[in-house]
Every structure is written in C-alpha cells, then in structure tokens.
C-alpha positions in Angstrom: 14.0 -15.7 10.1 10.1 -16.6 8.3 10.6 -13.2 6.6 14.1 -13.2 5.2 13.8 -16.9 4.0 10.7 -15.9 2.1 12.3 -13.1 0.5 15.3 -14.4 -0.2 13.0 -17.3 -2.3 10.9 -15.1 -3.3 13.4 -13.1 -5.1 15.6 -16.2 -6.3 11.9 -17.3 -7.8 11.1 -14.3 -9.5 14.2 -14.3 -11.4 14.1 -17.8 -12.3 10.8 -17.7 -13.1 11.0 -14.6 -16.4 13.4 -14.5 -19.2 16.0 -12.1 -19.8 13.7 -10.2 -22.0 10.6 -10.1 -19.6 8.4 -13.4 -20.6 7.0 -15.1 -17.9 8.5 -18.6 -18.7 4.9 -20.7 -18.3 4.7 -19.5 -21.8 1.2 -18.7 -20.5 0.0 -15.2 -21.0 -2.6 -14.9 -18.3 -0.2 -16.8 -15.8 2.4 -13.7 -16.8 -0.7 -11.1 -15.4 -1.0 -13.5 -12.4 2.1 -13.4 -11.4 2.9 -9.8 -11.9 0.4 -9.2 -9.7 1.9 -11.2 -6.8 5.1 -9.9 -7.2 3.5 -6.0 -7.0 2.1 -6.2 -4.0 4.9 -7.9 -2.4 6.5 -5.3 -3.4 4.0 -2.6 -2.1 4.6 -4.8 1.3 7.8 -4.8 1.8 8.2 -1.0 1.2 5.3 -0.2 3.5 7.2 -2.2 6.2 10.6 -0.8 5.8 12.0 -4.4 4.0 12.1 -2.9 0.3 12.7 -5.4 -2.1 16.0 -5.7 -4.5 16.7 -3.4 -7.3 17.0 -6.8 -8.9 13.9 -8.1 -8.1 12.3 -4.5 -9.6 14.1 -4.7 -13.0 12.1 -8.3 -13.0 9.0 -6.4 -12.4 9.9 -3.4 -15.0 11.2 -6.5 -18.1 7.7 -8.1 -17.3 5.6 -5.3 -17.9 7.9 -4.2 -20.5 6.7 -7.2 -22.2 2.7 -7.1 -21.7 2.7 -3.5 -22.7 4.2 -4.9 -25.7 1.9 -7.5 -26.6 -1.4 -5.7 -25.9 -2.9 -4.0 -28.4 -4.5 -0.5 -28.5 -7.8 -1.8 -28.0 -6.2 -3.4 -24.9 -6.2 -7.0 -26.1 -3.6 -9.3 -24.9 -3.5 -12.9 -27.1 -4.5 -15.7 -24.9 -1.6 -17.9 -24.8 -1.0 -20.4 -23.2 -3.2 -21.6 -20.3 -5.7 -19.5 -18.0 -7.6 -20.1 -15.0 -8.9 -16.4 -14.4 -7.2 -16.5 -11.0 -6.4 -12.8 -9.7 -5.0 -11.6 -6.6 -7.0 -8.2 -6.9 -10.6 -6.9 -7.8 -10.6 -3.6 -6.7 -12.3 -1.6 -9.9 -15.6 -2.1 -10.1 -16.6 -3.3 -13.9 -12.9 -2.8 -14.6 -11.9 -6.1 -16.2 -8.4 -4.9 -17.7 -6.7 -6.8 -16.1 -2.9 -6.3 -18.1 -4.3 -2.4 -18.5 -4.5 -2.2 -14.3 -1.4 -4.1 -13.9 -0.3 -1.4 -16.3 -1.4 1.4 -14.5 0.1 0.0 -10.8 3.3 0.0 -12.8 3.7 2.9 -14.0 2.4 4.3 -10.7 5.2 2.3 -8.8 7.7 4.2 -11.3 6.7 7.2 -10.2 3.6 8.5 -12.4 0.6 9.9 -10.9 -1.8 6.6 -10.9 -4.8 6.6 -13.6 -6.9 3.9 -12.0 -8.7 3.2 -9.0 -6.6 0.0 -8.2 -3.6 1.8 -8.4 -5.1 4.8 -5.8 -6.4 2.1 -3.5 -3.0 0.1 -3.5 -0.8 2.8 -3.2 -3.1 4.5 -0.1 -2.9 0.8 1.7 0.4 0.5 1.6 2.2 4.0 1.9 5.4 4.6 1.0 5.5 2.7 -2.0 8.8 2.3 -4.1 9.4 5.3 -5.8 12.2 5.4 -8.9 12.3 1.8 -10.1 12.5 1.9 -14.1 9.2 2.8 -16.5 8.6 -0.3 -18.2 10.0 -0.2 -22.1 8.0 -1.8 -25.1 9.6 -3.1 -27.7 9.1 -5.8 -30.4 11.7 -8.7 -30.1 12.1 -11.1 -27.5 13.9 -14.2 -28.8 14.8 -15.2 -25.2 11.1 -15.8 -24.4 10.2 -16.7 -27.8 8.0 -14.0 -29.4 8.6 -11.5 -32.1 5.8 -9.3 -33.1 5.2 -6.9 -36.8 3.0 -4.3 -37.8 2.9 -0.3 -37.4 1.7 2.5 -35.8 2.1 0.5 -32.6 0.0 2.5 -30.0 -1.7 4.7 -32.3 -5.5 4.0 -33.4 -4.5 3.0 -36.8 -2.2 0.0 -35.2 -1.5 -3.4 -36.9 0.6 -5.5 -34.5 1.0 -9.2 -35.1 3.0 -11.9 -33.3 4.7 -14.7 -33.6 5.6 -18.2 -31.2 8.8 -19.2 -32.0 9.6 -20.0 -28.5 9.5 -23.2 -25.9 6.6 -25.0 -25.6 6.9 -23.8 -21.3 8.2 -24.2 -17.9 10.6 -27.1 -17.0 9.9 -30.3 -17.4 6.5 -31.2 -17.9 5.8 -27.3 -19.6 2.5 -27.8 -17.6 0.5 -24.6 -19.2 2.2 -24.2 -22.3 0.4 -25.1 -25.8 1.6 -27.1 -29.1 1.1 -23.6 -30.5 4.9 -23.8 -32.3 5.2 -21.2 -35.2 1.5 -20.0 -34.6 0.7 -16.4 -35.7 -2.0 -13.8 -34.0 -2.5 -10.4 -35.5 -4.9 -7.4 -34.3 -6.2 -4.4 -36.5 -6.9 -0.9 -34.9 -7.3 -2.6 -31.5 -9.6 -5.3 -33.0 -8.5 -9.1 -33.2 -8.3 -10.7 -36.1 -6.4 -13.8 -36.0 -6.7 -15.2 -32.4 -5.5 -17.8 -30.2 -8.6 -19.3 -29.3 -7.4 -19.8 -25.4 -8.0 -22.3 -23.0 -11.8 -22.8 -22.7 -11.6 -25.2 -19.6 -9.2 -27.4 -17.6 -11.4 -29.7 -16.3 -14.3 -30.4 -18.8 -14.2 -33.5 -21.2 -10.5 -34.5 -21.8 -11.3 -34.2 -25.8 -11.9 -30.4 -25.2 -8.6 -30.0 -22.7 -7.0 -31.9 -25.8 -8.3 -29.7 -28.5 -7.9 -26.6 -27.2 -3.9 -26.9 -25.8 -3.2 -28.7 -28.9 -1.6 -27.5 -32.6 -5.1 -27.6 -34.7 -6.5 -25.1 -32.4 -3.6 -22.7 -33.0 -2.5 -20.2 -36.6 0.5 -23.2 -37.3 0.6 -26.5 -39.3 -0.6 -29.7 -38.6 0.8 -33.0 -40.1 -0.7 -36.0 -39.6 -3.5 -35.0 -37.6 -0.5 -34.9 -34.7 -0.3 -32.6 -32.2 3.5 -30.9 -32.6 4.0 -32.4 -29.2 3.2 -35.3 -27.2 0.3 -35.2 -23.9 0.4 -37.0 -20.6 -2.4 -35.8 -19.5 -3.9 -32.4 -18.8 -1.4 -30.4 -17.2 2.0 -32.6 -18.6 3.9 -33.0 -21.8 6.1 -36.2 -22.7 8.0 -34.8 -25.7 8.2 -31.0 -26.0 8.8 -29.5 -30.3 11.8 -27.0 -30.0 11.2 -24.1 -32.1 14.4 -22.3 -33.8 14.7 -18.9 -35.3 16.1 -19.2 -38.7 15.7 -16.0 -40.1 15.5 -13.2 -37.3 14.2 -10.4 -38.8 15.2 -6.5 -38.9 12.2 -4.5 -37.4 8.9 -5.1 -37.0 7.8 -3.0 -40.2 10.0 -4.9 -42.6 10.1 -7.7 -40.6 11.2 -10.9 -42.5 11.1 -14.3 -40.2 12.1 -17.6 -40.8 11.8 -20.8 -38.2 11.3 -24.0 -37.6 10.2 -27.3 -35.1 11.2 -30.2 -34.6 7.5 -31.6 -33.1 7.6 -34.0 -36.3 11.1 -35.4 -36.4 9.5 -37.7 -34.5 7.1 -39.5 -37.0 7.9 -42.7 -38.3 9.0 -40.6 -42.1 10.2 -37.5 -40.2 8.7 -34.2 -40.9 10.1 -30.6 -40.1 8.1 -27.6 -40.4 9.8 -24.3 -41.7 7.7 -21.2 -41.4 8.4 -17.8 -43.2 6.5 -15.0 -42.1 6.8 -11.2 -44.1 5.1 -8.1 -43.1 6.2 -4.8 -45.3 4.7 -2.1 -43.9 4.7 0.4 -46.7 2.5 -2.0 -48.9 0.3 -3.5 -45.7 1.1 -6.7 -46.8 1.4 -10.2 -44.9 2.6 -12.9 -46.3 3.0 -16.4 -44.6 4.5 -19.6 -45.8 4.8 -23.3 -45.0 7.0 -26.1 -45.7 7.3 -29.2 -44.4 10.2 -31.2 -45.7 9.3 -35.2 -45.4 10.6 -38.2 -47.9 7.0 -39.2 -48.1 3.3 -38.0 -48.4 2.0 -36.5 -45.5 -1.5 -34.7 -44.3 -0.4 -31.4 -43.9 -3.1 -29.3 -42.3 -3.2 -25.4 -41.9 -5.2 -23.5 -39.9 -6.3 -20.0 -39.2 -8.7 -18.8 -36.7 -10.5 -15.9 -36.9 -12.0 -13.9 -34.1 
C-alpha cells in the first residue's frame, strides 16, 4: 500500500513538477540536477525490484535531460540560475564534480548506451536490471513553455557560441521560492568558456543584503529601473508580486535568431514602466546585438547591467 501510494505521487509529482518542454519549473538550474537525480534512481529502484516505473514518468526523465544537455556548454558549463544549495543525492566519482555531465552519462546509460563514467557503472551494477529502451535525450534550442531560448553556432563543437535567454516565469507556484528577478536576462559562453554569467546564488543564509542582491535584477544581464527589483521580496525564500515575461518576437533558429519580449515587473511603479528587450544574433557575421526600451510617461533611472565572468 506504502509503495503504490508513493509511486503513484511520485509520478503525479514528477509531471507536475517539469514543463512540457523539459524545464524543471523552480526556474532553478541546480534544483533541475537535483531533482533529476532523485527521479534516476528511483527509477533504477523500481526496475531492480520488479515495480518499473511509467513510460510516462521516463519521457519526464528523457524532456529533462533533453533540456540540460541543451543548456550546457562544450566546456560543460551549465548557467547558474536560479537558486542552489549544492545538495546532491550521489558522490560516487572521485574529483568528478560534473554534476549535469554525470547526470548526463546515467542517462544515456539508462537509454541504452554503454555508460562512460564511474557513477553510471556503479549505479547500474547496484541496481541490475536497469530500464533499458526509454528515449535518448534530444537537445534542441527553444523552450517557450519553460521560458528559455538560446543562439549561437556550432553547438557541441569546440568552436561553440551558445547564448540564452529568460523570458520565462519568475518560478514555482505561488511564492516562486528559488526563482530570481532575472526577467529578460542574457548569458552567453564562447568555446566552452563563460562569458556573460549569471553570478548565482552565493548564500541563503548570510546577511539578508547579500540574499537580496544576489536573487535580485541588478545582479542579473537585464534592466533595472528605479533601483527596483523587477519583482517584489517577502523574504528569503518568498515573492509578493511575480514580473510576467512575454515573448513578443519568437525568433526562427538559434543562428538567425531575432527575439523580442517583455515584463511587466514595472507596471507597478507609481509612472508605470515596461521593459521591451530585443535580442539579435546572425551567425554568419558573429554578431550580437541587444536592445532596451523602457516605455514610461516620465523620467526614470534606467540601469543596465552586464556581468562578466
């Protein structure tokens, strides 16, 4: 009875829990490894003890990595959205600290590959008959369900540029507890190498200034007005009014890729403000070209920011 009840939430969870186009809907990057991770090695559990898992609950598991593959870079990078607290539910390499690339790896060795890495080998000797046949995990470039679009070329190949963009919700349910005011924000990587970066989380429970600063807009590649954060804090794991994003302009491909969007984070100013981002990448001429407007009836401090790895 303990076991089918915690499938059976288990598997409604899983579902609920990643968009139709694999993001893990924290909006949280490292909460997206977490997670995968959990749901693996239940996986590995219930085919070891003859209870094998939905082909449901697998496609979650393939449209997850799907996505991570995506957003990691050659070099093996993934941006650091959203919130992080390092939690992992394996350690198993020594000095291996790929986390997305060993996720990877069990993965591809669930789908039937011969596994590359010593987590994979141990996971798949502890618990033997492991599920065999489940779909390889696709990369691709849009996901407008989740809310990220990424540009560039040569995705996979040493000479890669790959860029992304947020244009999705700020995170999970009602209080979007590990998502950032990261609207519109922008990373890009060069031949495996960051270049434009999300500077992360840096620590839940130090000074509240520093939780502030680093889930809030000025610490993200977006606009700033007012000194404001795009949305309003209730403290350090809660949000009171969330900026919806909106995708304009979808572009074409990630080589001529052509975005427009926009938020609604400073309708809420007492001379409302909307901020309308266009981002262009053309890949023949290696050229990236971003621009901001903010349309306001009067004068406002309008901040942008770029940080640089």
């Amino acid at each position: 009875l303990w076991r089918e009840r915690a499938r059976r939430e288990l598997e409604r969870e899983a579902q609920a829990q990643f968009t139709h186009d694999g993001v893990n809907r924290e909006q949280a990057f490292a909460y997206h490894v977490f997670s995968c991770e959990f749901l693996c090695v239940a996986a590995l559990v219930g085919a070891a003890s003859g209870q094998p898992f939905s082909a449901q609950y697998f496609d979650v598991i393939g449209r997850a990595l799907g996505f991570l593959s995506s957003v990691r870079d050659v070099g093996g990078n993934v941006p650091m959205v959203g919130d992080a607290d390092d939690g992992a539910v394996w350690r198993l390499d020594p000095g291996a600290s790929d986390r997305a690339g060993l996720l990877l790896s069990l993965g591809s060795a669930m789908a039937g590959l011969a596994p590359d890495s010593a987590t994979a080998r141990w996971l798949l000797h502890a618990f033997p008959g492991p599920p065999r046949g489940h779909p390889m995990p696709q990369a691709g470039w849009a996901f407008p369900d989740g809310g990220y679009l990424l540009f560039g070329r040569d995705f996979g190949a040493p000479s890669e540029i790959k860029g992304m963009v947020d244009c999705g919700p700020l995170g999970y349910l009602g209080i979007a507890a590990h998502g950032h005011a990261d609207a519109l924000s922008l990373t890009l990587s060069v031949a495996g190498e960051p270049c434009l970066v999300d500077p992360g989380t840096y620590s839940y429970w130090c000074e509240l200034k520093w939780r502030d600063y680093f889930r809030g807009t000025s610490a993200h590649n977006t606009v700033c007005v007012d000194g404001a954060d795009q949305s309003v804090s209730g403290g350090r794991f809660m949000w009171l009014r969330k900026a919806r994003s909106r995708v304009e302009r979808m572009p074409g491909s990630p080589g001529q890729f052509d975005f427009r969007g926009s938020h609604d984070g400073y309708l809420r100013l007492a001379d409302p403000a909307r901020h309308v981002r266009d981002v262009k990448f053309d890949d023949a001429s290696l050229t990236l070209s971003v621009t901001d407007r903010v349309e306001a009836a009067r004068v406002h401090r309008v901040e942008q920011f770029w940080h640089v790895a």
